[in-house]
C-alpha positions as CSV (number, residue, x, y, z in Angstrom):
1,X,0.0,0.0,0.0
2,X,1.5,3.6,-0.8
3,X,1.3,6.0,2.4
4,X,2.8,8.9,1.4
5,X,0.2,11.6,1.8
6,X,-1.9,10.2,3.7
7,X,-3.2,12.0,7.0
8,X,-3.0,9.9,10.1
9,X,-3.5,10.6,14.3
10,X,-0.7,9.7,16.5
11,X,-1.8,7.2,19.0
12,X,0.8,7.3,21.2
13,X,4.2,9.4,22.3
14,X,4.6,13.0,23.4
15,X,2.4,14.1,20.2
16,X,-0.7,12.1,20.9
17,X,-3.7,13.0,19.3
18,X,-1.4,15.2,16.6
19,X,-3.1,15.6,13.0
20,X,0.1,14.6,10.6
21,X,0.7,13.9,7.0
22,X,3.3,11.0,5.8
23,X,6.1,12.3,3.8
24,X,8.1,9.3,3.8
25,X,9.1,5.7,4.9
26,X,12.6,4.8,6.2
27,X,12.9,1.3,6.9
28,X,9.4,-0.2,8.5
29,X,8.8,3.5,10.0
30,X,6.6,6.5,8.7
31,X,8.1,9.8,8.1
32,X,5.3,12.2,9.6
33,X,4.9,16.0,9.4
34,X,2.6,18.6,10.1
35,X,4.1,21.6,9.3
36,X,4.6,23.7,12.2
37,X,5.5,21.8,15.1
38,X,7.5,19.0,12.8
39,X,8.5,20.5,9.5
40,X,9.3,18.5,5.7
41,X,13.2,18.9,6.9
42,X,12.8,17.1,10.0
43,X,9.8,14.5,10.4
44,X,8.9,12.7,13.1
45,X,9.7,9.4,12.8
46,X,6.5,6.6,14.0
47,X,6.2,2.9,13.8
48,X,3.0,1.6,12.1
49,X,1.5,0.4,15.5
50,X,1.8,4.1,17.0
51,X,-0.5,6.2,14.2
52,X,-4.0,5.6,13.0
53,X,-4.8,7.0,9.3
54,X,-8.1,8.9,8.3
55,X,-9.9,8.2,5.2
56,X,-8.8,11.0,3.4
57,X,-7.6,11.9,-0.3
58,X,-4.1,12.1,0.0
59,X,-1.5,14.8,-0.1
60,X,-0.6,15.3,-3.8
61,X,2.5,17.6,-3.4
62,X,4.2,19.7,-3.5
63,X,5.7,18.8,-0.3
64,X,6.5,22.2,1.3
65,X,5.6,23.0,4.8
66,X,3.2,25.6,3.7
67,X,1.1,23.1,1.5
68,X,1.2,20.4,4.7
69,X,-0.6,22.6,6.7
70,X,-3.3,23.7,4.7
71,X,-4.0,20.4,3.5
72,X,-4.5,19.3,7.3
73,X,-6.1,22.4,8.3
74,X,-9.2,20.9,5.7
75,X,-8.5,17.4,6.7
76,X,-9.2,18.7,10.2
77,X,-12.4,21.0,9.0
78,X,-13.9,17.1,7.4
79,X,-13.3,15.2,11.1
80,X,-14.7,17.9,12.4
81,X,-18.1,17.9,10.4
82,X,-18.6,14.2,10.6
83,X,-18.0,13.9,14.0
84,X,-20.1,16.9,15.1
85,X,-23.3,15.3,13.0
């Protein structure tokens, strides 16, 4: 399956509950960002078993902190609708 782009929730670690986008794989890790807090240049780094994805179209580039962030802002916008109905 090909992650890159798509949003997921940290489960668990200091950034539980964090809205991030996969920018990468290294090894059997994810390479998560968000834009502010964890930037393209320096992702966070999150094994399968630690982050939950969303059903979401996924991030089509380009992949520049600035694009990250308003892609999540209207990821967040959708969770927020369905969960409020």
């Amino acid at each position: 399956m090909e992650y890159l782009g798509l949003p997921a929730v940290s489960l668990a670690g200091h950034d539980k509950g964090t809205l991030l986008c996969v920018v990468g794989m290294e090894g059997e890790r994810l390479l998560l960002a968000d834009g502010r807090r964890r930037k393209v240049q320096n992702p966070k780094r999150k094994q399968f078993k630690h982050i939950v994805f969303i059903e979401a179209t996924a991030h089509s580039g380009p992949w520049t902190n600035k694009s990250i962030r308003k892609y999540l802002s209207g990821v967040q916008e959708l969770v927020c609708q369905v969960t409020t109905k």
